[in-house]
N, C-alpha and C positions, 0 to 999 in steps of 0.2 A: 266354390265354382266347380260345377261338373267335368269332368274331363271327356276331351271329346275324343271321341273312337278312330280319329287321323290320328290326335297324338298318341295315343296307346300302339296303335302300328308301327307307328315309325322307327320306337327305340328294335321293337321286333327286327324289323326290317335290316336296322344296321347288325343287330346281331346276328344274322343268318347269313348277309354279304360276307362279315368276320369272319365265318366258320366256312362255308365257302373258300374263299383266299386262300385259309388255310390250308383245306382238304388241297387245295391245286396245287399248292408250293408243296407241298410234302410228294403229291404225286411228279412235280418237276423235279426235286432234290431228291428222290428216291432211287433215280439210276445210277446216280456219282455213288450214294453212300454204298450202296452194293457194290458198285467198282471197288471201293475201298476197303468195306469192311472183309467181303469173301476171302482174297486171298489173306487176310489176317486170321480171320475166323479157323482157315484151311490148314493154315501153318498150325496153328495151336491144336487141330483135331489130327494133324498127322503124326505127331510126336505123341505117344502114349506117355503118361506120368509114371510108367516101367521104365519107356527109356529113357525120360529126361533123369529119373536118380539113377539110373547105371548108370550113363554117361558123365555126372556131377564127379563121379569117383575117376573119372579118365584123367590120366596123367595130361595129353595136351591140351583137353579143358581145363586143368586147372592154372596149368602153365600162361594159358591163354590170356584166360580170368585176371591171374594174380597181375599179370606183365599189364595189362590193360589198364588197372586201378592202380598202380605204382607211377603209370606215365601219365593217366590224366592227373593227377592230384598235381604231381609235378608240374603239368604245363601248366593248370589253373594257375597253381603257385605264381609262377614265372608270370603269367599275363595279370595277374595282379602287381605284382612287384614293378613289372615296367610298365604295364596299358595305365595307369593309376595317373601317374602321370602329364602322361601321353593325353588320357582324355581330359583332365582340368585346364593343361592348356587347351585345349583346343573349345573348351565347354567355355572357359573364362573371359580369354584375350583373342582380339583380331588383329592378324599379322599380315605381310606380306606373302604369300603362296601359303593361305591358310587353308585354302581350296585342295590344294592339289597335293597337300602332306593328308586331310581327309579321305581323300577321291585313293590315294596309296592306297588305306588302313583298309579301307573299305573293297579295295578289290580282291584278296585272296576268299571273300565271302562268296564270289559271282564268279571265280575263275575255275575251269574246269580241276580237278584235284590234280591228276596224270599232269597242266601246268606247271603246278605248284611243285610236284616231287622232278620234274626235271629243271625247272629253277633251282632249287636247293640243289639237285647235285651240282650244277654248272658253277653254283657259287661256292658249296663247301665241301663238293668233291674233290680224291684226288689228284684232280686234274683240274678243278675248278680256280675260280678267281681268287678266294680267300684259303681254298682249301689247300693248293698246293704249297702255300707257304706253311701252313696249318701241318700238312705233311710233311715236313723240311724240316719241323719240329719234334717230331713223331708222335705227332697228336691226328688221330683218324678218326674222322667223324659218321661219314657214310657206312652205313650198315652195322651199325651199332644202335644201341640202347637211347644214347642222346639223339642220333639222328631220329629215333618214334618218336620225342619227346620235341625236337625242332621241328618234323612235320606236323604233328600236331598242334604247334602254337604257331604255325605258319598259317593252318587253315581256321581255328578256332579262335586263336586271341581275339581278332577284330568283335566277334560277340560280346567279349566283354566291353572293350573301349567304346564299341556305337550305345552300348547299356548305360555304361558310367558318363558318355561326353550329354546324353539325355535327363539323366539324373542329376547332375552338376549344374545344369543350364538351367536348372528350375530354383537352385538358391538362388533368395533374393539376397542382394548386394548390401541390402540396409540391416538384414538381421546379422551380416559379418562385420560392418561396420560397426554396429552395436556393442556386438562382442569386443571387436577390438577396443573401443573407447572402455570399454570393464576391463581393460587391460590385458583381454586373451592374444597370446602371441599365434601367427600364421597355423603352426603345427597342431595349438590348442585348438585355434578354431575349427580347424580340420577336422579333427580327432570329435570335438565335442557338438559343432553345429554341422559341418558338413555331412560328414557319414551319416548321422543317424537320421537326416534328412534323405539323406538318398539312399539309406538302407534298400528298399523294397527295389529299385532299381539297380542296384549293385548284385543283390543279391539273385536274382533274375538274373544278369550278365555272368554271372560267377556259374549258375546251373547251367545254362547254355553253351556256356561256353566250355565245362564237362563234358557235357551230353555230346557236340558234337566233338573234339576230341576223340572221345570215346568208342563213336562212329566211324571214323578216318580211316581212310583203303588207299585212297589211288597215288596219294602224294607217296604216302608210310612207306608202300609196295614197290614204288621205284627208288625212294632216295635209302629206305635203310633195309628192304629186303623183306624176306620172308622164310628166315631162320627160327623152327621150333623149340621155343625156353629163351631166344635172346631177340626176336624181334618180330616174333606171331602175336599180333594181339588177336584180341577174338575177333575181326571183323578178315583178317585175314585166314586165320583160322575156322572160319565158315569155307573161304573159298577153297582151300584145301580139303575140307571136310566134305563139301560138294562133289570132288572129285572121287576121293576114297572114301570116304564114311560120311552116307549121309544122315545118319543119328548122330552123328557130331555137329555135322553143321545145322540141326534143329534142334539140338539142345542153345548152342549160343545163340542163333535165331531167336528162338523165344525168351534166352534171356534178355537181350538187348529189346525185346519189344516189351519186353515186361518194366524194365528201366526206364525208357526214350518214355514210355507210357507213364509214369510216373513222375518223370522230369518235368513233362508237358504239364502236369496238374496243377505242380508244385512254381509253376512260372504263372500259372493261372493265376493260383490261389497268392503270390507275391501281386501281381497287375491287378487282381482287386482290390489288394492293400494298399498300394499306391493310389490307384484310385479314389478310394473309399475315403484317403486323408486330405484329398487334393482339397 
């Protein structure tokens, strides 16, 4: 049978609509992505690759640096050890006020940072609720090392637990049953069905929850200060650097966008792995 010259048009037709749509979305998304991109693109043409390796050798770069990567690993640490938890119940069993121990974990995510660090002082300052007992002991928490390391698992933990309570809710009940009747105890199960089930989303909540960390200013800068070698990470070390040395503060600039830019990929490239096995 002949083909008749409508339907030869037609596929035409929808293909040229296609390409149309397209050209117009790209010319609507074009003025965000310039919003976005320019100042990135700016920062990286402002900092010559002279001065980002001079400044790599700067004593409160590296100070920065070093304090930065010693307190994230730390907080991950910690929001794994107790969010672990925290999200299986909350992923597993339905409680009474199961809502509102959620709706908690979940606010230091939405809360402005400045919050967050004059929360912690009230509660673990000198003069705070817990703190001044805490002090009574001669234990001081504010403006020290562990305070970067409490503000930062004050504002990053919950990345982890909202990762891990979404990862957990996806085991099916009948493959832990399973195990269990093979005679796998609670902790086996965990270890051998659970995790590696929720690998790709654990491990997602584990980079994010790095990353920002890692990022953290407003809470850090009230509750533990902005003392160089004991409580500058690099994100306060920008802000000082902006002040007096703006080659300092464009060298951690671009570190951190070179990182956060990295982080993002590597959560991609986890979320299509999750995906990919669903």
């Amino acid at each position: 049978m002949a083909v008749q010259p409508a339907q030869r048009t037609f596929p035409r037709l929808m293909i040229r609509r296609r390409h149309a749509n397209i050209i117009m979305l790209v010319i609507l998304a074009l003025p965000l992505l310039l919003f976005v991109g320019l100042p990135l693109l700016a920062l990286l043409l402002r900092a010559g690759l002279g001065v980002l390796l001079q400044n790599l050798a700067n004593t409160q770069v590296m100070q920065a640096v070093g304090l930065s990567l010693m307190t994230t690993t730390l907080t991950t640490l910690l929001a794994v050890l107790m969010g672990t938890p925290l999200a299986y119940l909350l992923a597993r069993y339905e409680f009474r006020g199961r809502n509102i121990v959620e709706t908690m974990i979940e606010l230091p995510m939405v809360l402005p940072p400045a919050v967050a660090g004059v929360a912690l002082l009230m509660a673990f300052g000198r003069r705070g609720v817990l703190g001044s007992y805490l002090s009574d002991a001669g234990l001081e928490l504010a403006f020290t090392q562990t305070a970067v390391v409490l503000a930062q698992l004050f504002v990053a933990g919950p990345f982890y637990v909202k990762a891990a309570i979404a990862g957990f809710a996806r085991v099916e009940k009948d493959m832990k049953e399973a195990a269990a009747i093979d005679g796998a105890g609670p902790l086996a199960t965990f270890r051998q069905i659970t995790v590696p089930l929720t690998w790709p989303a654990l491990s997602g909540g584990l980079v994010m929850t790095w990353a920002r960390a890692l990022g953290e200013f407003g809470a850090t800068i009230i509750f533990a200060g902005n003392f160089p070698g004991r409580t500058q990470t690099m994100p306060l070390a920008i802000y000082i650097g902006f002040e007096l040395d703006l080659s300092v503060a464009l060298t951690l600039s671009i570190m951190l966008l070179v990182i956060s830019f990295g982080v993002l990929l590597v959560v991609k490239g986890l979320l299509r792995q999750r995906i990919g096995s669903i």
